[in-house]
C-alpha positions in Angstrom: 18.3 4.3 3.5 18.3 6.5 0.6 14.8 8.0 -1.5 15.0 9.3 -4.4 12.2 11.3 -6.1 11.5 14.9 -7.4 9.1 15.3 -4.5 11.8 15.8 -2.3 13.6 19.3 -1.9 16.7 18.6 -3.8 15.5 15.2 -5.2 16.7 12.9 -2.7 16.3 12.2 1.3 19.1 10.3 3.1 17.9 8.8 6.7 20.8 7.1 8.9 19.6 3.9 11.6 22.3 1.4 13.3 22.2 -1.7 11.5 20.3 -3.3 14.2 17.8 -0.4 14.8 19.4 0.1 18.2 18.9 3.3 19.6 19.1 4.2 23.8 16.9 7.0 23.1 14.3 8.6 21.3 15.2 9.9 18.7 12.1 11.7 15.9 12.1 13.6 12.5 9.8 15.3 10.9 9.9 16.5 7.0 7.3 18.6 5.3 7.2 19.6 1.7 4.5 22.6 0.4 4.1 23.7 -2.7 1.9 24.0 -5.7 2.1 20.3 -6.5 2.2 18.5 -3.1 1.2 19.0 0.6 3.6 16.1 2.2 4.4 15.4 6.2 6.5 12.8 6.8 7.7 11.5 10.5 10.1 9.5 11.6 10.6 7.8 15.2 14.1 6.0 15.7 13.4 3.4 19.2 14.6 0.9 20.3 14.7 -2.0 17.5 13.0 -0.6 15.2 12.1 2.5 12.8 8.8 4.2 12.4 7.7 6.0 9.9 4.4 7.7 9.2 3.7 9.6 6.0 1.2 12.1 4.4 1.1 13.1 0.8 -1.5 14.5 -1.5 0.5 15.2 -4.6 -1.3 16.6 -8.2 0.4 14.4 -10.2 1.8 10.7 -10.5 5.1 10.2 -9.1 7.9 7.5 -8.2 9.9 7.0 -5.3 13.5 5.0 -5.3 14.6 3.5 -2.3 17.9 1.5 -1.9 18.7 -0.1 1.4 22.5 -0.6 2.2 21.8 -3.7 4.3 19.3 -6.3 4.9 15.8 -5.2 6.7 12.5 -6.2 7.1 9.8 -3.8 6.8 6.2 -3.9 7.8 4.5 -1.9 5.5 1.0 -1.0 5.8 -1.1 0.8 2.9 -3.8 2.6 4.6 -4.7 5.3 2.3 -3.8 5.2 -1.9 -2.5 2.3 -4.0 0.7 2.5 -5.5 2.9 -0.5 -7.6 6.4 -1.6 -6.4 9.1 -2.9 -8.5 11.9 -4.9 -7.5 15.3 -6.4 -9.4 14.2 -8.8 -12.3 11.3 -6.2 -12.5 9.1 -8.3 -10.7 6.4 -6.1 -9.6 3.1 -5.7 -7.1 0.3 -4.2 -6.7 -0.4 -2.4 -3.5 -4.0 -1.1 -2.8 -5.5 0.5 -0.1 -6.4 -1.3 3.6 -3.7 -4.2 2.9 -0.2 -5.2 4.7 2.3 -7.4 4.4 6.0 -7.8 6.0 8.9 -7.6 3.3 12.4 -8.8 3.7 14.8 -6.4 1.9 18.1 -8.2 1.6 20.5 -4.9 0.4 18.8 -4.3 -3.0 16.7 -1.0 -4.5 12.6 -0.8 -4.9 11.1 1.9 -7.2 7.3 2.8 -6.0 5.1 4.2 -8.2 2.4 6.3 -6.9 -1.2 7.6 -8.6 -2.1 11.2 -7.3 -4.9 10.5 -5.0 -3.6 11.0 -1.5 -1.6 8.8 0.7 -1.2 7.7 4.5 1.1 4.9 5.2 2.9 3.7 8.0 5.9 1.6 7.6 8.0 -0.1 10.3 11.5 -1.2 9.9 13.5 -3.6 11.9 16.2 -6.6 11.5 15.6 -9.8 11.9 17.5 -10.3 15.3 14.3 -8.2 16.9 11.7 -10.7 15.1 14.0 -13.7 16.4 13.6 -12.0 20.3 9.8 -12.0 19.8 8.8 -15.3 18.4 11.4 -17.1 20.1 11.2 -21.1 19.2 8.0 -20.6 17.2 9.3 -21.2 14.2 6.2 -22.2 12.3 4.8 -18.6 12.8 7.2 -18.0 9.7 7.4 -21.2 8.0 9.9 -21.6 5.3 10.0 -17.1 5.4 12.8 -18.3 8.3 14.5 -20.0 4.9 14.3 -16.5 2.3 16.0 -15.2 6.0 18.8 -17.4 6.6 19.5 -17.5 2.3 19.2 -13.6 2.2 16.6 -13.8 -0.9 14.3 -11.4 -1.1 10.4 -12.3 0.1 7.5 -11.7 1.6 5.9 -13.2 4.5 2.1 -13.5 2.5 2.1 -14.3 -1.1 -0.8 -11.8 -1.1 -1.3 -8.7 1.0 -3.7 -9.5 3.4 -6.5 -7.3 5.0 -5.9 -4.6 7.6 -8.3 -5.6 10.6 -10.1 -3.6 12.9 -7.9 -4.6 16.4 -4.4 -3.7 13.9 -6.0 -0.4 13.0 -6.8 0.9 16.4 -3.2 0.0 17.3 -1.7 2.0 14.0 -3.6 5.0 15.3 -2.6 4.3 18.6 1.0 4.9 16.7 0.4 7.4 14.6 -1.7 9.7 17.2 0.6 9.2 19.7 1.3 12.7 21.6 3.0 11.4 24.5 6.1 13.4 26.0 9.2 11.8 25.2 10.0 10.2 28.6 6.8 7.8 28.1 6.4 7.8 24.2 9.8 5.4 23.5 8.4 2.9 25.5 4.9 3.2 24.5 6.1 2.6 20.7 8.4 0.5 21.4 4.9 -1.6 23.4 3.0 -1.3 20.1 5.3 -2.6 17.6 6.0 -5.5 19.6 2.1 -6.1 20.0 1.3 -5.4 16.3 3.9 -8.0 15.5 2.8 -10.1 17.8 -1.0 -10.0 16.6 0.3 -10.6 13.0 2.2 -13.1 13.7 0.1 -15.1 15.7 -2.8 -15.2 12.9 -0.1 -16.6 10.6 -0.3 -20.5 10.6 1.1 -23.1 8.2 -2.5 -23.3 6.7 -2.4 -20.0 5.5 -0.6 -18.7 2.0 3.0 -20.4 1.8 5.7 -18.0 1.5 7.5 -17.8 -1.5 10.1 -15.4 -3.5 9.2 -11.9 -4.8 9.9 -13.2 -8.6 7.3 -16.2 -8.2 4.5 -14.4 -5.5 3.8 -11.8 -7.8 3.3 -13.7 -10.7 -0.5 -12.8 -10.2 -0.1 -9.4 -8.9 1.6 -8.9 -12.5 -1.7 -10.0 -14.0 -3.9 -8.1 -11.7 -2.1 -5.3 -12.4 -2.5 -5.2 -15.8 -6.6 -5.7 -15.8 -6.3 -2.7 -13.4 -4.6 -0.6 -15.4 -6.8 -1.0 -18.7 -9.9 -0.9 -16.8 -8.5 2.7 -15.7 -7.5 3.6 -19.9 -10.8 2.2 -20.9 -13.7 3.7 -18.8 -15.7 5.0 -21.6 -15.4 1.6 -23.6 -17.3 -2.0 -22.8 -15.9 -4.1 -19.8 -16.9 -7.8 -19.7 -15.4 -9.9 -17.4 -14.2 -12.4 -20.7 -12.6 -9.9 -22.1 -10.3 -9.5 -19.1 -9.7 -12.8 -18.3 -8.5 -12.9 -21.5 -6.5 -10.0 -21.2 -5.1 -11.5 -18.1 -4.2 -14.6 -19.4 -6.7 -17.1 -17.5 -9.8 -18.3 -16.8 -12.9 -16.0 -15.4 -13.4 -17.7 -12.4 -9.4 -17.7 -11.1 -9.6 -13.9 -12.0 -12.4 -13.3 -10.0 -11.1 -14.9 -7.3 -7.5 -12.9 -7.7 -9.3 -9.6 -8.5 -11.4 -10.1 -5.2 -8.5 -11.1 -3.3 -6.4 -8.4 -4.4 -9.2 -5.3 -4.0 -11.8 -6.6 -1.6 -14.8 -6.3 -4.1 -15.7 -7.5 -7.3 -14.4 -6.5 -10.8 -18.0 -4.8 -11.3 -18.2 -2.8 -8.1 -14.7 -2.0 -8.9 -15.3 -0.6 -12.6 -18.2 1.6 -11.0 -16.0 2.6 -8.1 -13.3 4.0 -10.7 -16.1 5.3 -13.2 -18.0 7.4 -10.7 -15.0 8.8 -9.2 -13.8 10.0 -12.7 -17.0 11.3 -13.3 -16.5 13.1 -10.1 -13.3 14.7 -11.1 -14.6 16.0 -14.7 -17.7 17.9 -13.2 -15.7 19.4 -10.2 -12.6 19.9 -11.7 -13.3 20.5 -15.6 -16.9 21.6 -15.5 -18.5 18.9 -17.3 -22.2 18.3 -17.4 -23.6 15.6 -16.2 -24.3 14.1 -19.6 -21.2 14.8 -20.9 -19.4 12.9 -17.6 -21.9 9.9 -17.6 -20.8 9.4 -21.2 -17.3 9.9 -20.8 -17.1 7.0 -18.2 -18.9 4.8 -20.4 -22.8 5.8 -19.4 -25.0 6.2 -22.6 -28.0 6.4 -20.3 -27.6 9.6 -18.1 -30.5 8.0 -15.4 -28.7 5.0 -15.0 -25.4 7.1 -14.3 -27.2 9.2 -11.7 -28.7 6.0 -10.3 -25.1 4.1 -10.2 -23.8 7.9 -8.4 -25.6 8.5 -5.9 -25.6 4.6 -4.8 -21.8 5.0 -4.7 -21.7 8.8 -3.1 -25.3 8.5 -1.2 -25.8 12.1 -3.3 -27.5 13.0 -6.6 -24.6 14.6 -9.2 -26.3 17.8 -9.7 -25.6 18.4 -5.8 -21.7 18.7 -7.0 -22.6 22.0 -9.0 -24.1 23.5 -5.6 
């Protein structure tokens, strides 16, 4: 597996597993990068049938990463802190935002990831398909026709749309990423927790659910999404109606509610004032702005309204910022 990205030291990082994520021992890394631009920890746990790793990064400005796989893998990816977009061959593209999963089959191709610079926690976990077979045995309708993108080596994903991270699969990521076990009892105790995370995943997967479909036709929407979000962000200070980016979208208001909602986990409104308080945030901390001058910035003509919409979203008043 091979990153490439200027936040590394020397603009790349190389990591080595056995095709099938064997491994008779423990084996861990851990990589740090400090400097003015980034604070970064990343750690890596090699067990056996699968590949943990847990990363940390607040970096100043936006970034990508590239990451080519030289063989197939599936990786379960979970975005607990951050957002960032992926883009795969064809430039197909999704969005990924904060408290959302989803397992990915990688069949030896590259994936560029995009990153904002708020911070990051994620925790990815890599294995081949061998290890999935040895846990779901028979079952085969736990994956549905994802067993067919499998067996034809065609990129996928197992949800059409990331799906929520619950509260029973975050106490067992913490469980994996606070583990401070010695070795002699922490290989086994991972090894325990990925095969129960999979297992609770799995198991809430039924044919009823989101079919699975091909990277170039499941993110036909993400695409979409992904543009509303990104002129919402260029366009605080300007008039957002919910027509205008339906339009912009290229659909009716009521399926891009529903996709919006689906995607974020709130509505398009709450979402705007989300973005536009936080932004107003960043110019009074960071660039000294009044509170005037931010409400109006982020598209706030009425300063009392702005204070109102702030401290509903903070639970503080914006004058406590300049204290």
């Amino acid at each position: 597996m091979t990153l490439k990205s200027p936040i590394y030291n020397g603009g790349k990082l190389v990591k080595f597993l056995n095709g099938d994520f064997s491994s008779p021992t423990l084996l861990a890394k851990k990589w740090t990068w400090s400097n003015a631009n980034q604070q970064a920890v990343m750690i890596d746990y090699q067990v056996d049938g699968a590949f943990i790793s847990i990363q940390q990064h607040t970096v100043c400005n936006k970034y990508s990463v590239e990451t080519n796989y030289e063989g197939a893998c599936l990786n379960l990816h979970f975005e607990l802190e951050g957002v960032h977009c992926c883009q795969w061959p064809k430039k197909d593209t999704a969005l990924i935002s904060e408290g959302l999963y989803n397992l990915y089959y990688y069949p030896n191709i590259g994936v560029t990831s995009t990153y904002t610079a708020k911070p990051r926690f994620i925790l990815d976990i890599y294995f081949c398909k061998q290890f999935l077979r040895k846990i779901i045995g028979k079952d085969d309708y736990l994956l549905a026709n994802f067993k067919e993108a499998l067996s034809l080596k065609k990129q996928s994903t197992l949800w059409m749309r990331c799906q929520s991270i619950s509260n029973d699969l975050k106490m067992l990521m913490l469980q994996i990423t606070k583990c401070d076990l010695p070795d002699s009892l922490k290989k086994s105790f991972l090894e325990a927790k990925v095969v129960e995370l999979l297992v609770l995943i799995l198991t809430k997967k039924t044919n009823k659910q989101s079919p699975i479909i091909a990277v170039d036709d499941a993110h036909h929407d993400y695409n979409a999404i992904k543009k509303v979000e990104r002129y919402i962000q260029m366009n605080l200070k300007n008039k957002l109606t919910i027509p205008q980016l339906a339009q912009l979208a290229g659909c009716n208001t009521s399926k891009l509610k529903k996709e919006f909602k689906q995607e974020f986990n709130t509505t398009i409104f709450k979402h705007i004032t989300q973005l536009r308080m936080q932004a107003a945030k960043e110019l009074i901390l960071k660039k000294n702005y009044t509170i005037s001058q931010a409400s109006y910035e982020v598209g706030y003509k009425n300063a009392q309204h702005f204070t109102v919409a702030f401290k509903k979203t903070f639970g503080f008043l914006p004058r406590e910022l300049k204290k």
